[in-house]
C-alpha positions, 0 to 999 in steps of 0.5 A: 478884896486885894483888887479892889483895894488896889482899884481904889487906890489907884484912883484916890492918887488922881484926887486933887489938881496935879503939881506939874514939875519940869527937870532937865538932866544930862546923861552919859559914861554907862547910863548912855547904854540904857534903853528908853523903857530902863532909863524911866524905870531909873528916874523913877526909882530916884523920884521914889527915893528922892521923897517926892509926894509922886501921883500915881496912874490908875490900875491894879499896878500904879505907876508914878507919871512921868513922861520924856518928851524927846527920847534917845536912842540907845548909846546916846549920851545927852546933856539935856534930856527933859523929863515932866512928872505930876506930884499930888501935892505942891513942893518948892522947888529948892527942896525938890532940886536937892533932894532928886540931885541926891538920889540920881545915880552916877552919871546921871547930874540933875541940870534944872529944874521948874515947878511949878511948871506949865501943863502940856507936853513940849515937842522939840523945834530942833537939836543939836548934837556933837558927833566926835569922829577919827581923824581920817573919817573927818578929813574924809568928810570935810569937803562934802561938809563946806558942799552941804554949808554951800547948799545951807547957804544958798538956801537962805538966800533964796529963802530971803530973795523970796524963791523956793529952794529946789527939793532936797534929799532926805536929810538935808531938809531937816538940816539947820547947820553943819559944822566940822571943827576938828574930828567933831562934827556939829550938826543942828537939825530941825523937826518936822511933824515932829520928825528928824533925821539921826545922825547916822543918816546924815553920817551916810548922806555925806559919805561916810559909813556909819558902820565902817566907823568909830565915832560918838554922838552926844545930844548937846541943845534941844531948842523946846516950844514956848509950852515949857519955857523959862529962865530954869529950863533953858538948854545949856549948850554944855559938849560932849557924846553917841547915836540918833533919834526920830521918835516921840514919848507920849502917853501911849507909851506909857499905857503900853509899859503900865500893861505890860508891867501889869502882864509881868506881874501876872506871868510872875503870880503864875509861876510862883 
């Protein structure tokens, strides 16, 4: 009986048209540390406690929808990371903004947010991030950057001349622009087929050991498609933090932590 009052539930929470919010929001300090299963678990436990009328998916365990886009890394601090969530029902968005800045937790700071925002799921065109070193790794790596600038360079010129630039090694094809200002060294990459590079890539194309340094990484623009675009979501190029990424957050990885959320729940019937 429980079950299938469970089952209908679950599906009386997909009645209606979804109301599609966008936020953006910035992570750092411990927070930076959680994985990407615990970061969601976080915001949805601040969606809950914000009020918000959350639509639910469909099982015997409904969980609020809610997916990021563009994961981190463990150890990664962001200052734009991109959640979308549905509700059942519309809110204005001024009473969405205030009621979800007060439910995050410490070093968590809502930075926008949309609603109602465009359906779909964005993907990432490029990055850029800030990777603060020491000062003897950065002097180090300062004339293999002015090379890699040169190359950069050369490239668009043959791009603009009309000639095919020759193939270039792992990293390089994925970077848009490499700076050093500094010990902090700024690196714009590029998506391809949805892919990158991370930082400790590139750290190791130019030389340097990742795992011989001490350095942070801070995600600190994402330039997004025209899916989810708007005066609200536009990513400030804010500075700041630690580590690299490749991947992509869609659904199936939502229905792979809604089973075994529902696998969790049964191990815990079991033993009690």
């Amino acid at each position: 009986m429980m079950a299938a009052s469970a089952a209908h539930a679950g599906s009386a929470c997909h009645a209606g048209p979804a109301f599609r919010v966008a936020f953006e929001y910035a992570l750092s300090g411990d927070l930076a540390y959680l994985s990407h299963r615990d970061e969601l678990r976080m915001l949805r436990r601040a969606l809950v406690r914000a009020g918000w009328p959350l639509r639910f998916s469909r099982g015997y365990n409904p969980i609020p929808w809610l997916s990021v886009p563009l994961p981190r890394r463990v150890g990664v601090a962001s200052d734009c990371q991109l959640a979308l969530t549905d509700l059942s029902e519309p809110r204005p968005a001024a009473w969405l903004r205030e009621s979800l800045a007060a439910a995050l937790p410490r070093d968590c700071r809502l930075a926008s947010l949309r609603a109602p925002a465009p359906g779909g799921t964005p993907h990432a065109q490029s990055a850029e991030y800030a990777v603060t070193l020491a000062w003897p790794a950065a002097q180090a790596l300062a004339p293999a950057v002015e090379r890699w600038r040169g190359i950069l360079e050369m490239d668009e010129r043959r791009c603009a001349g009309g000639m095919s630039s020759p193939p270039a090694p792992k990293c390089q094809q994925f970077l848009e622009g490499v700076a050093l200002e500094g010990p902090e060294l700024r690196l714009r990459l590029r998506f391809i087929e949805q892919r990158t590079a991370r930082p400790s890539e590139v750290l190791t194309e130019l030389g340097l050991a990742p795992d011989a340094h001490e350095y942070t990484v801070r995600l600190c623009e994402v330039a997004w498609n025209t899916q989810c675009s708007g005066p609200d979501l536009e990513s400030r190029a804010s500075k700041g933090f630690a580590i690299g990424y490749k991947e992509n957050h869609d659904e199936s990885d939502e229905e792979q932590d809604h089973e075994e959320n529902e696998k969790d729940s049964c191990e815990g019937r079991l033993r009690n």
